[in-house]
C-alpha positions as CSV (number, residue, x, y, z in Angstrom):
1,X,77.6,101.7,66.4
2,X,75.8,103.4,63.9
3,X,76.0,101.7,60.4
4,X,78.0,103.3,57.8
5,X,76.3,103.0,53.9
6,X,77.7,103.6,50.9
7,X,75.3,104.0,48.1
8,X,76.8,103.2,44.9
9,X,74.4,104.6,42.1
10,X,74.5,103.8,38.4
11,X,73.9,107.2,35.9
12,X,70.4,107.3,34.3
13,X,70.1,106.9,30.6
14,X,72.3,108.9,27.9
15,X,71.1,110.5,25.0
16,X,72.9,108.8,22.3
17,X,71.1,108.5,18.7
18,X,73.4,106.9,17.4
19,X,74.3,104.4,19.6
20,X,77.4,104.0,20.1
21,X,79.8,102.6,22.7
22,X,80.9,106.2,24.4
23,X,82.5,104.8,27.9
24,X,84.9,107.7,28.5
25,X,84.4,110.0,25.7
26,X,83.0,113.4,26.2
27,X,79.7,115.0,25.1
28,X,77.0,112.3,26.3
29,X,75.4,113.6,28.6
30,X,71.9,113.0,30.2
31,X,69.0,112.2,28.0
32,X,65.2,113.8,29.2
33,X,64.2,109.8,30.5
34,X,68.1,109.9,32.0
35,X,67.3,113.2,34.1
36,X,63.8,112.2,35.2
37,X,65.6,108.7,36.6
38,X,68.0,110.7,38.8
39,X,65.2,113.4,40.0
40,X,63.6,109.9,40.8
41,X,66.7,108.0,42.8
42,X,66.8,111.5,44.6
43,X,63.3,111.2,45.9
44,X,63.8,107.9,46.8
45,X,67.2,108.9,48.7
46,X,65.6,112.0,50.3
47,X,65.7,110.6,53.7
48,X,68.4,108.8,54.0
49,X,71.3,110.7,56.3
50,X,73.7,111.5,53.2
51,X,76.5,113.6,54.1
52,X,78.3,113.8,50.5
53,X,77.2,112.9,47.3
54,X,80.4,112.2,45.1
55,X,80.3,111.2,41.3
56,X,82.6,110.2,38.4
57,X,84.2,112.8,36.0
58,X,81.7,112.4,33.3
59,X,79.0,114.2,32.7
60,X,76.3,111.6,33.0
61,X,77.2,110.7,36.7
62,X,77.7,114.8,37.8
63,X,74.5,115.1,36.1
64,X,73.0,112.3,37.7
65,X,74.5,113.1,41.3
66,X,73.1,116.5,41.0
67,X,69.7,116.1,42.5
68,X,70.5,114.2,45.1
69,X,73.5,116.8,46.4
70,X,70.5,119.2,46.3
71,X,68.0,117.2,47.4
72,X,70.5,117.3,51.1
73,X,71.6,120.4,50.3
74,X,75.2,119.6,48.9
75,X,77.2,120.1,46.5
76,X,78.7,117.5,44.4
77,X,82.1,115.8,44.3
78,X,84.0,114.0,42.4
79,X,86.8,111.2,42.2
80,X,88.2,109.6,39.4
81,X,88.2,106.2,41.1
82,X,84.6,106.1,39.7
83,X,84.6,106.8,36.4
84,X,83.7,104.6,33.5
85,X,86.1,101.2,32.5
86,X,88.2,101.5,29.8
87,X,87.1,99.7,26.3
88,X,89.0,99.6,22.9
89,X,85.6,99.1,21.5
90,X,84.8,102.8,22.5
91,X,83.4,105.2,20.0
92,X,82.4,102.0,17.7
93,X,78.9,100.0,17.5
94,X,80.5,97.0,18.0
95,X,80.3,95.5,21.2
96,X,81.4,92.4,23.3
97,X,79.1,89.6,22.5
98,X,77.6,87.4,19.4
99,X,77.7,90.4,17.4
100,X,81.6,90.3,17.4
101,X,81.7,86.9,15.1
102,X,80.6,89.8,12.2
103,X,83.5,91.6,13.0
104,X,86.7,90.1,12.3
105,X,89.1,93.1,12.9
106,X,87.4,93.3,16.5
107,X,88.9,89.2,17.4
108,X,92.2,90.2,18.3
109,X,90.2,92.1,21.5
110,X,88.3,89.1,22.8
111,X,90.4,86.2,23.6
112,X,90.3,86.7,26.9
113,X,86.9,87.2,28.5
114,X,88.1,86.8,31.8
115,X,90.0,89.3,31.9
116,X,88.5,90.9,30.3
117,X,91.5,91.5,27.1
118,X,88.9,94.6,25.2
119,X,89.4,96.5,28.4
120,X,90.4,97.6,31.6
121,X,90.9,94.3,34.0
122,X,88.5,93.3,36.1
123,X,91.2,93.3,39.0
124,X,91.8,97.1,38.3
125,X,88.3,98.3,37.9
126,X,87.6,96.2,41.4
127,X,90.7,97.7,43.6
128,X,90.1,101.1,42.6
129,X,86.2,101.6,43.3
130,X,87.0,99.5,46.3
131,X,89.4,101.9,47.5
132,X,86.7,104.7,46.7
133,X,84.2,103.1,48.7
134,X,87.1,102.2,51.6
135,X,87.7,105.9,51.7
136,X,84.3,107.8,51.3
137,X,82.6,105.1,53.8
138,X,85.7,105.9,56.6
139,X,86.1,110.0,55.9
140,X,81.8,109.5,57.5
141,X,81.3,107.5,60.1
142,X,77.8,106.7,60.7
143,X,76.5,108.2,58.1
144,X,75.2,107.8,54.0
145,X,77.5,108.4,51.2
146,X,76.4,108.4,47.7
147,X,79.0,107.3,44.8
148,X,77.8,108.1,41.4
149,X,79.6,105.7,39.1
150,X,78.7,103.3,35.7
151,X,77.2,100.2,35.4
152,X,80.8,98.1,35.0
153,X,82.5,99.9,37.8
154,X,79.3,99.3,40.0
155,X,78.7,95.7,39.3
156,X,82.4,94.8,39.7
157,X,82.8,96.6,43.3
158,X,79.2,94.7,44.6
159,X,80.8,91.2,43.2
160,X,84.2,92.0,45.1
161,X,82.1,93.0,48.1
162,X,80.1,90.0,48.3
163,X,83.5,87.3,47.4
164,X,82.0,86.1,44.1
165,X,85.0,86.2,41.3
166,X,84.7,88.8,39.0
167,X,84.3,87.4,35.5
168,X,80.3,87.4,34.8
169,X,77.9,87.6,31.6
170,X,77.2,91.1,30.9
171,X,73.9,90.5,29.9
172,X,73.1,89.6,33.7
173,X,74.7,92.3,35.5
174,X,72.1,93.5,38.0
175,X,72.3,97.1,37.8
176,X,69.7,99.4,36.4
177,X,69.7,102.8,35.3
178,X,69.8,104.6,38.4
179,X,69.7,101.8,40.6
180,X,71.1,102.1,44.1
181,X,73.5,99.3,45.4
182,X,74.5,99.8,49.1
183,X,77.4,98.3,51.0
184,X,76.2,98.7,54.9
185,X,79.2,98.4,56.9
186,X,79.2,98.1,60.7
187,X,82.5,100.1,61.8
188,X,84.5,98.6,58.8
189,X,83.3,94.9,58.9
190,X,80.3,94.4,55.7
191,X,77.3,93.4,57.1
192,X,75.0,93.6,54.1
193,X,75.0,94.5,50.4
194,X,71.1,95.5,49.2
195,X,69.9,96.7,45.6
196,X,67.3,98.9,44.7
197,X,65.5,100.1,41.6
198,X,64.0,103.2,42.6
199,X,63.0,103.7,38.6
200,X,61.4,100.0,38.9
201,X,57.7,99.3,38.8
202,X,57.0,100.5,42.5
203,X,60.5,100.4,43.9
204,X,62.2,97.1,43.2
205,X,64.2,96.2,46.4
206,X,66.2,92.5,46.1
207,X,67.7,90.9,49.2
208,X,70.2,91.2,51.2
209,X,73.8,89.4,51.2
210,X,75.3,88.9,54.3
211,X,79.2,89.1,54.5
């Protein structure tokens, strides 16, 4: 048969000045580097067979997800499942990591990193961009789908796809600003995950993983 893809795509970069954690929060929206990224993963996906191009809620990932719904003529979608994880950090400077020991009222959200307890579970974020990808990748047969989603939400659905547990370092997370992560399925049985950085110097492709 003809292999199924689903292209999971991180946002490009945000405008935000004053830097701080926005995850669902409205108003951050594309920044000029951040728009030239996606007009770049768009090239890059130009000739691939996409039948739908379907984003998360926010305004980053529609914004990202726009030029390459054009690029095939399409309009874009969107599905919850994709959007951002939830953080009780949101809104605040202050993010998981070394920074936190400065922060004493921020403790109570970290003593469980496997989980991880300053947000959404892992678990959750995995089962329900799984799901996404389950039903995008069966409603087209044979063809490309694109999910526009967050860096989280991405790198947790490629760890579940590939059997690794879920828990990781942030700071390793492979996932680039409007990087491309595909699941290649042949029917419904995984055959490959790939990555690409169409933004990278050239375009950065990494291996395949075999499932």
């Amino acid at each position: 048969m003809t292999p199924t893809t689903v292209n999971l795509v991180r946002h490009g970069e945000v405008f935000n000045p004053t830097k701080v954690l926005y995850g669902r929060l409205p108003g951050f929206r594309l920044s000029e580097a951040g728009q030239h990224q996606a007009e770049v993963t768009a090239r890059y996906l130009a000739d691939h067979d996409v039948a739908a191009v379907i984003a998360s809620p926010l305004e980053r990932a529609r914004q990202t997800a726009a030029p390459i719904a054009a690029a095939h003529g399409l309009t874009v979608e969107t599905d919850p499942r994709l959007i951002e994880s939830r953080n009780a950090f949101e809104g605040t400077r202050v993010e998981p990591g070394p920074g936190l020991l400065r922060h004493p009222e921020a403790w109570k959200h970290v003593y469980n990193p496997f989980r991880p307890s300053w947000g959404e579970p892992y678990e959750e974020i995995a089962r329900r961009m799984l799901a996404a990808v389950t039903e995008w990748r069966d409603t087209w047969p044979g063809r490309e789908v694109v999910l526009v989603s967050h860096q989280l939400p991405v790198w947790t659905a490629r760890r579940r796809l590939e059997g690794l547990h879920l828990w990781h370092r942030p700071d390793r997370r492979q996932c680039a600003l409007a990087s491309v992560t595909s699941a290649v399925y042949r029917d419904r049985t995984l055959t490959r995950v790939g990555y690409a950085e169409p933004n990278g110097p050239g375009v950065t492709k990494q291996g395949s993983v075999g499932a």
